[in-house]
Structures are given as structure tokens and as C-alpha cells.
N, C-alpha and C positions, 0 to 999 in steps of 0.2 A: 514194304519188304515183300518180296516173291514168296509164296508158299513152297515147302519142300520140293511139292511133287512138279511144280509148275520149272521150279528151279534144275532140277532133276533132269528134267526133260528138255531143257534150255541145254545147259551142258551138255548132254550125251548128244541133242544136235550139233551142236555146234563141235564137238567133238569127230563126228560122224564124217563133215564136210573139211576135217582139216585132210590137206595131202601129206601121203604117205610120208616120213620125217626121214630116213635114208635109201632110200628109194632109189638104185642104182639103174643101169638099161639092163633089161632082161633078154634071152637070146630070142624070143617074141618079140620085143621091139625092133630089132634089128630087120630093116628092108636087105633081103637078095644084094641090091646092086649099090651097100655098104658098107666093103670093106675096113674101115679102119674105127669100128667102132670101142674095140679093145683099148686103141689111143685117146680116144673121145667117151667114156663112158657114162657122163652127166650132159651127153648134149642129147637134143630131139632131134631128128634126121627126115625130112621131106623132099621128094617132087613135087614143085609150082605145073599147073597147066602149060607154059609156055616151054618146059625144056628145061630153067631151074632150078639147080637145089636147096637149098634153105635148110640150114641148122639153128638151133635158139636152145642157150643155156640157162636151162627154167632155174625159179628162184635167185637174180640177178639184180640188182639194182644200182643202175638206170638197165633194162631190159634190153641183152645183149643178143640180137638175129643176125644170124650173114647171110651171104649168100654167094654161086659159084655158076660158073657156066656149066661145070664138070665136076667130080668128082675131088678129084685131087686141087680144080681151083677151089673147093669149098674144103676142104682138108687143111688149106694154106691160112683162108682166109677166119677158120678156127684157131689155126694156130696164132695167127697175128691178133687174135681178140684174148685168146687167154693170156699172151704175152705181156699185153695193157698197152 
């Protein structure tokens, strides 16, 4: 059996590393050349090095990524994932 203090300390880490429980996009999050994030507000929004974009709706499972040539192809290609 863990001692209190050891136990204590267990918890509050492991507490510590949970992520945030409703955690929305903040207007921080939001890149410049992101309009439609108001529509998307649980997705992550990136530039790939080669020109694409990539979206990924955290907390998912089986772990849901797209991706678009553009913009509005990555807009579509959210909408066709939360569809199902």
C-alpha cells in the first residue's frame, strides 16, 4: 500500500499531465490564414512544409487527420469527417 504522501504526489501528477477537459480553440490558436475556425472550433489547424494544410480532431478515436491542398479543400474535407 502507497504511503499518503507518496500517493498524494502520484495523483496531483498525474493530475497535472491530464489535458485541459473542455478546452475549446482560443483566438490564440487561430492561424491568420484560418478563416473558418468559428465553424471548426475542436479541430487543430496547421501548414505541412510542402504547401498542405492539415487539420486533426484531438481526443478521437480511431484518430481523425485530414488534409487539403487549400483552404476551403481542407474546410470540405472536415466537413466530410464529421459527417462520418
Amino acid at each position: 500500500m502507497l504511503s499518503r504522501e507518496l500517493q498524494a504526489g502520484w495523483e496531483g501528477m498525474v493530475q497535472e499531465e491530464q489535458p485541459p477537459q473542455a478546452r475549446g480553440t482560443t483566438h490564440e490558436d487561430v492561424p491568420d490564414w484560418w478563416p473558418y475556425a468559428a465553424e471548426f472550433p475542436h479541430w487543430h489547424v496547421w501548414q505541412g512544409v510542402c504547401g498542405l494544410v492539415y487539420a486533426r480532431r484531438p481526443r478521437t478515436s480511431p484518430p481523425v487527420v485530414v488534409r487539403g491542398e487549400d483552404v476551403l479543400d481542407l474546410r470540405n474535407q472536415m466537413r466530410r469527417a464529421e459527417a462520418g
